[in-house]
C-alpha positions in Angstrom: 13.5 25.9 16.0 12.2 23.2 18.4 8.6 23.0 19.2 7.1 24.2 22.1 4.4 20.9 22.3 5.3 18.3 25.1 6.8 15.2 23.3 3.9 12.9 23.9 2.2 15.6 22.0 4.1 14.5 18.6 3.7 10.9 19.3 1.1 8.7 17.3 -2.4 8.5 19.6 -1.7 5.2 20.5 2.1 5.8 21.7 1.0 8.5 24.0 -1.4 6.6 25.3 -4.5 6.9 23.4 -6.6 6.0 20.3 -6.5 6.7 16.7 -10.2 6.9 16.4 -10.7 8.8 19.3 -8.2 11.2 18.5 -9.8 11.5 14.8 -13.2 12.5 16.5 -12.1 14.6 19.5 -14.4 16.0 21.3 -16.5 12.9 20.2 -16.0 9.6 22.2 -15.2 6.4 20.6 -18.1 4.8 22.1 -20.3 7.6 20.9 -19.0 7.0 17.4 -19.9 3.5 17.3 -23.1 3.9 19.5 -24.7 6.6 17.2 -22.6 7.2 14.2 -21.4 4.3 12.4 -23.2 3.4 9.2 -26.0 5.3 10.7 -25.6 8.5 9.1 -22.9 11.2 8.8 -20.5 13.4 11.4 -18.7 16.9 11.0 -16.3 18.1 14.2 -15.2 21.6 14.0 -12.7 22.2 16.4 -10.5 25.3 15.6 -7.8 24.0 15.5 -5.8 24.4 12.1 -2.8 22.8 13.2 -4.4 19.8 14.2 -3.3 16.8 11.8 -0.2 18.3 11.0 1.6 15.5 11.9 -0.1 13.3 9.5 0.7 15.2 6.1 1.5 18.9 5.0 1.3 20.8 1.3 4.7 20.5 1.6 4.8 17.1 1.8 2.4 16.9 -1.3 4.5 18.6 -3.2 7.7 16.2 -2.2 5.5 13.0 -2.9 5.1 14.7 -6.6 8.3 15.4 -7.1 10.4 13.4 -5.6 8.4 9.7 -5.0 8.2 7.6 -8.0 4.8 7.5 -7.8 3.2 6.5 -10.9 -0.4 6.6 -12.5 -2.9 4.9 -11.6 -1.4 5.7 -7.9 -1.3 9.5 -9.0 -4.7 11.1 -11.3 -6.0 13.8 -12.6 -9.5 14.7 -11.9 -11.8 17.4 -13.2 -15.9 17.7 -13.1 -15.6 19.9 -15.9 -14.1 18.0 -18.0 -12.3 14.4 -18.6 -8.9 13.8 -17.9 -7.0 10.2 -18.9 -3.6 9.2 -18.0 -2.1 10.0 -21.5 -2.8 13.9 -20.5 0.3 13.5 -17.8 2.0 10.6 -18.2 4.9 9.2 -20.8 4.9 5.9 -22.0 5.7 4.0 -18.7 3.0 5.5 -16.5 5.4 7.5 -15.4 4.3 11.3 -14.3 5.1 14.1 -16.3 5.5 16.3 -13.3 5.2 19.0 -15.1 2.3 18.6 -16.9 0.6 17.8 -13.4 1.5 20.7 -11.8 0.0 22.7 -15.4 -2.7 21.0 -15.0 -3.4 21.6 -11.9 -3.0 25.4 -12.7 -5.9 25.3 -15.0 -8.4 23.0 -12.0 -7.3 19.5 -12.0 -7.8 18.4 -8.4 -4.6 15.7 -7.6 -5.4 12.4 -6.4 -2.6 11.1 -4.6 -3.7 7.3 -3.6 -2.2 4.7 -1.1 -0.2 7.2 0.5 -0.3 5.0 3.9 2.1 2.8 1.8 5.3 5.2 1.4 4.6 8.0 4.3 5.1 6.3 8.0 2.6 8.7 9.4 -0.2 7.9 7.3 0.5 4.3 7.5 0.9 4.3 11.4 -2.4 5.9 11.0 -4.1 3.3 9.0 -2.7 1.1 11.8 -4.2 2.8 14.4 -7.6 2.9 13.0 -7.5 -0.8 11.6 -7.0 -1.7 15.7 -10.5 0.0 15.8 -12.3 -1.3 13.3 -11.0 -4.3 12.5 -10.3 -4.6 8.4 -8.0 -2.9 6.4 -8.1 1.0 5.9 -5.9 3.0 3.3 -5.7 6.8 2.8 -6.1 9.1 -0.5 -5.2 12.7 -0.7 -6.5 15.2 -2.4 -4.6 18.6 -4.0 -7.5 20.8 -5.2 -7.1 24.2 -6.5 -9.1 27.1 -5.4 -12.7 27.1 -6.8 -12.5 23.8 -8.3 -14.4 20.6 -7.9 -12.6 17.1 -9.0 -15.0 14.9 -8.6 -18.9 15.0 -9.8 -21.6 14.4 -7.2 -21.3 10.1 -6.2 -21.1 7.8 -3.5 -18.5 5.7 -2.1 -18.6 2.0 -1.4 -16.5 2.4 1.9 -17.0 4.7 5.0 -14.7 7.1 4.7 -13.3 9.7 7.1 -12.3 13.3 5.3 -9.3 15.2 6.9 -9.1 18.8 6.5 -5.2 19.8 5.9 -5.3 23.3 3.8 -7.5 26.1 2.9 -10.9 24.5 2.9 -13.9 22.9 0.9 -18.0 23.3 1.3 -19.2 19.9 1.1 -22.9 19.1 0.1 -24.6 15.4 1.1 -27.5 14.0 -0.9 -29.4 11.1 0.1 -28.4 7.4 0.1 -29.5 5.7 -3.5 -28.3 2.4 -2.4 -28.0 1.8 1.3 -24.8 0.1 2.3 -23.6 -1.1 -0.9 -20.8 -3.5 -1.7 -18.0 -3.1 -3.7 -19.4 -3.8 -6.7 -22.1 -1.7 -6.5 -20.5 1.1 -7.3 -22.4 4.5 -8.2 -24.0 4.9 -11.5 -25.4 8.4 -12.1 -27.7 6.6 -15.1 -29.5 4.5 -12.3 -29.0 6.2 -9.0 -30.7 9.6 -8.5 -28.7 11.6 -6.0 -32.3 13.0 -3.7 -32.5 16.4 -2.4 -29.6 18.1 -1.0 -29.5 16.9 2.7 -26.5 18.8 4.6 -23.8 21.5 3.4 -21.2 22.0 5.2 -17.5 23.9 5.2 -14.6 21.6 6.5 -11.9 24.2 7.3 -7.8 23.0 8.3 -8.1 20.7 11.5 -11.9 20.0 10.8 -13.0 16.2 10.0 -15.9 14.6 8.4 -17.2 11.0 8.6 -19.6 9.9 5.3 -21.0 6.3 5.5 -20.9 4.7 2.4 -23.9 5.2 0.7 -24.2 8.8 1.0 -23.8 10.9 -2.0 -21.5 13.8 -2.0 -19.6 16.5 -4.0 -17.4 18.8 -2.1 -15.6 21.9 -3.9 -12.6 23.9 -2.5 -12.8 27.7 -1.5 -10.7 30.6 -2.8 -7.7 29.0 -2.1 -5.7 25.9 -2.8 -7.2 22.9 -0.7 -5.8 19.9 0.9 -7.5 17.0 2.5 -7.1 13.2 3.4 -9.7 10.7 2.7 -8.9 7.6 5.3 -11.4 4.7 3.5 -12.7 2.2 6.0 -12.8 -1.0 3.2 -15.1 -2.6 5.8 -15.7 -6.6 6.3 -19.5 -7.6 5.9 -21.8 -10.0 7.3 -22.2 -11.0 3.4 -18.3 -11.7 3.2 -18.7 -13.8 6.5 -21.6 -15.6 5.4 -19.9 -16.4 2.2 -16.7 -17.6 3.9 -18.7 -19.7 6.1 -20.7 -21.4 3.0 -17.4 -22.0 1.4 -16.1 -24.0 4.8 -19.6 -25.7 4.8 -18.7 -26.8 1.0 -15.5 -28.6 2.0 -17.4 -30.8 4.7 -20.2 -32.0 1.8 -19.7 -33.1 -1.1 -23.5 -32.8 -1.9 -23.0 -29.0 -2.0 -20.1 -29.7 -4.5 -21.8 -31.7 -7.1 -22.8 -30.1 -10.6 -26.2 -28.1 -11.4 -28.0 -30.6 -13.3 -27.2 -31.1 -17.3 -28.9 -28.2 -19.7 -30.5 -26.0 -16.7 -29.2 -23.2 -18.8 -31.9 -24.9 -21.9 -35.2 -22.8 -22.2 -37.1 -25.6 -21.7 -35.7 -26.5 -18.2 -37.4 -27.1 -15.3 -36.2 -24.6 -12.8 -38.7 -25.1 -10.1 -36.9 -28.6 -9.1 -33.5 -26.7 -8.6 -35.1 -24.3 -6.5 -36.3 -26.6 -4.5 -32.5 -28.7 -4.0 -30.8 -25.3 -3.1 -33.1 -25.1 -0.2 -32.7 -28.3 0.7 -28.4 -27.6 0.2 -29.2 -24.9 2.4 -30.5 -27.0 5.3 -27.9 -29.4 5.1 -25.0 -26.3 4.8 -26.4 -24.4 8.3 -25.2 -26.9 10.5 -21.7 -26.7 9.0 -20.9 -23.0 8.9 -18.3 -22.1 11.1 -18.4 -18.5 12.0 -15.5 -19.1 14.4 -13.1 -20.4 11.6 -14.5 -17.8 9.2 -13.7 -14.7 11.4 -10.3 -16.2 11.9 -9.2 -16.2 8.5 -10.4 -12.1 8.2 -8.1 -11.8 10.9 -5.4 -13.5 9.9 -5.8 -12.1 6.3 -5.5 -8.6 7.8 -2.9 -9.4 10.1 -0.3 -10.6 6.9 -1.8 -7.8 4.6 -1.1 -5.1 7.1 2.5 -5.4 8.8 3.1 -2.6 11.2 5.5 0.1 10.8 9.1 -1.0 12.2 10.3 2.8 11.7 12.5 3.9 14.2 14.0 0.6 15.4 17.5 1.3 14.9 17.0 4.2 17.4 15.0 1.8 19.7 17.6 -1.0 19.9 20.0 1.9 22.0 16.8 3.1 24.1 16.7 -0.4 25.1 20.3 -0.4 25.9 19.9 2.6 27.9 16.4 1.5 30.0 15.7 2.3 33.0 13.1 1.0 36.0 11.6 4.3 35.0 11.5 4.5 31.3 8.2 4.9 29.9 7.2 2.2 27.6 3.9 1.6 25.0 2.7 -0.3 22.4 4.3 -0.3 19.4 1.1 1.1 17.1 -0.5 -1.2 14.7 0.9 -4.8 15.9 -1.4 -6.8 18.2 0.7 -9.9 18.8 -1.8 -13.5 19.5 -0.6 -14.8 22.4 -0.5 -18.6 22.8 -0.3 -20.5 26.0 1.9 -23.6 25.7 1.7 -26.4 28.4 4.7 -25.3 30.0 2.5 -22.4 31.3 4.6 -20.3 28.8 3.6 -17.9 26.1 4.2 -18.0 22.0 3.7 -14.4 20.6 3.0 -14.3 17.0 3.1 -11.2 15.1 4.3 -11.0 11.1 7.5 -13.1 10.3 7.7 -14.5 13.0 7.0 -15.8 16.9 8.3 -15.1 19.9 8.7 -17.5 23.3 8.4 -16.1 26.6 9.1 -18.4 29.8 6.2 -19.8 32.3 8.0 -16.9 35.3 7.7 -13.9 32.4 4.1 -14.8 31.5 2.1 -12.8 33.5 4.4 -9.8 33.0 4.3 -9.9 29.1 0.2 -10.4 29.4 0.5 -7.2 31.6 3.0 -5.1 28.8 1.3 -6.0 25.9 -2.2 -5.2 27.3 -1.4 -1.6 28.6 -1.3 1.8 26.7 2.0 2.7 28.6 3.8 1.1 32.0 7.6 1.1 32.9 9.7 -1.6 33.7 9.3 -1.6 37.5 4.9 -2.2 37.0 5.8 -5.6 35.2 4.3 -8.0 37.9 6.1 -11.0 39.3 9.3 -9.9 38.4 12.2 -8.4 40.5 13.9 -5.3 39.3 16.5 -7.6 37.0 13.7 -9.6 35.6 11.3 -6.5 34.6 14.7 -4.8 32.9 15.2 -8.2 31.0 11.8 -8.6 29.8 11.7 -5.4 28.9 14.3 -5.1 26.9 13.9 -8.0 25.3 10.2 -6.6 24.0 11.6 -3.5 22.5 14.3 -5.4 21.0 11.6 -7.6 19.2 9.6 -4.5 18.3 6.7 -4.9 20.7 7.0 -2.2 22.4 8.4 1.3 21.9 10.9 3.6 24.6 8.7 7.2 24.2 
């Protein structure tokens, strides 16, 4: 049966014109988000709509990632809060899944934690593309298979902003307070230091609903009276720590005083510590001068740029939709790839993107500016170009896989 929903309609956010993140939040803006939201405290939209991320993943598809993905433990586990669950409860001897096990398990309340999923289903990863356009630093997706009545995890915080996706049946979710307040990734939650505080919000996410939780914020959630399925899309964020530190480290290459040795025996008890105080503030003074925040932010980008190729699904079908083009055809982005555009002093372009970079002539310049920087265009709003040229260029972009025939 085909569906009744326009075809933009199945499109990724981005490919019909959008954004990820504000398609995530809808009827919350993006700027609102960011504005009043982000790391500030937490967000629930109910919107009624069950069907809603149905594109992104289905029970259906849970159970084919189970049984038929090779997915292996650590990638796939067990979880309880009544009880502890290792590996060796569902696995052989090669981390490999005793399927059946899992699925027994999960009978009698194991909540399955499928992790990474972005890697070997396009429409999570396309996802993770789209939000990583909005935030900047790598993002990965978890999903969890909880039976009805069940909790997997015991009360905890995470140590990444993370965005919780309602799929199937539904779960009551209860926030605490915030025992340490952005923490980093190694300060991970230790229920023998951090007390959780009083309960704070409760909540029910039901099929289409979505949660944002800043990291921080201690939760538990547990599913109703029937089985429950939900994404967790983790926001593994960039700090100003991580910049600071990359930008010390560039300042270390440029002196050698701030490579030299800590002075012999400063580990003795009888050391003087007081005069080594006082050189790392004086290292300090000589470093700030050096750091580089420019060079800094441009290794984080270039970082996430190799880490996180875009999705080149669906090019065989593109290269004959390129064939086929028309002055009419409606083009957009391809989602996830955000080519750096270099000027050469012929007045031409170099776009780079993962494995490789792509000329474009002085006459095609301002056209390809123009395509790469719109949501969607067709061929005949490329500027500077007659009707020849625009088909050309045009092409030529969805042949490379910068841009997508939708």
């Amino acid at each position: 049966m085909s569906s009744s929903r326009p075809a933009h309609a199945r499109l990724a956010p981005e490919v019909a014109g959008g954004s990820t993140l504000e398609w995530l939040l809808a009827p919350r803006t993006r700027a609102e988000f960011f504005g009043e939201i982000w790391e500030r405290g937490p967000l629930v939209v109910r919107r009624g709509q069950p069907g809603y991320f149905e594109r992104l993943f289905s029970l259906d598809e849970a159970d084919r990632v189970l049984t038929t993905l090779d997915r292996r433990f650590p990638d796939i586990t067990l979880k309880d809060a009544r009880r502890e669950l290792s590996g060796d409860d569902y696995t052989f001897d090669d981390d490999r899944l005793d399927v059946a096990r899992v699925f027994a398990l999960f009978d009698t309340g194991a909540t399955v934690m499928m992790a990474y999923l972005d890697e070997v289903v396009p429409a999570l990863g396309d996802f993770c593309r789209g939000l990583e356009a909005e935030f900047s630093c790598p993002c990965q997706t978890n999903v969890y298979l909880t039976p009805p009545n069940t909790q997997g995890a015991k009360a905890h915080y995470d140590t990444h902003d993370v965005f919780v996706l309602q799929i199937a049946g539904s779960k009551h979710w209860t926030l605490f307070g915030t025992p340490i307040e952005s923490p980093l990734a190694g300060q991970e939650f230790d229920p023998a230091r951090d007390a959780l505080g009083p309960v704070s919000l409760e909540f029910e996410l039901a099929p289409g609903d979505v949660a944002y939780l800043p990291r921080g914020l201690a939760h538990e959630a547990q599913a109703s009276d029937e089985v429950s399925l939900h994404i967790t899309a983790g926001v593994l964020r960039t700090t100003w720590a991580d910049l600071l530190f990359e930008a010390l480290a560039g300042a270390c290459l440029r002196d050698a005083a701030l490579r030299k040795a800590l002075p012999p025996g400063f580990a003795r008890p009888d050391f003087d510590r007081r005069a080594v105080a006082e050189t790392l503030r004086e290292l300090w003074r000589r470093a700030e001068p050096h750091l580089d925040a420019e060079a800094a932010l441009e290794l984080f980008a270039s970082h996430l740029e190799a880490a996180r190729p875009p999705s080149w699904r669906g090019q065989l079908a593109q290269l004959q939709a390129a064939r086929d083009l028309q002055p009419a055809s409606w083009l957009a982005r391809r989602p996830g790839l955000a080519p750096r555009c270099q000027t050469r002093a012929d007045g031409g372009l170099t776009l780079e993107i993962p494995g490789r970079a792509i000329t474009v002539p002085a006459a095609a310049a301002p056209a390809a500016r123009f395509a790469l920087a719109q949501p969607r265009f067709r061929p005949r709003d490329l500027p500077g170009l007659d009707p020849g040229g625009q088909l050309t260029l045009a092409r030529r972009l969805v042949r490379e896989g910068l841009l997508l025939v939708v």
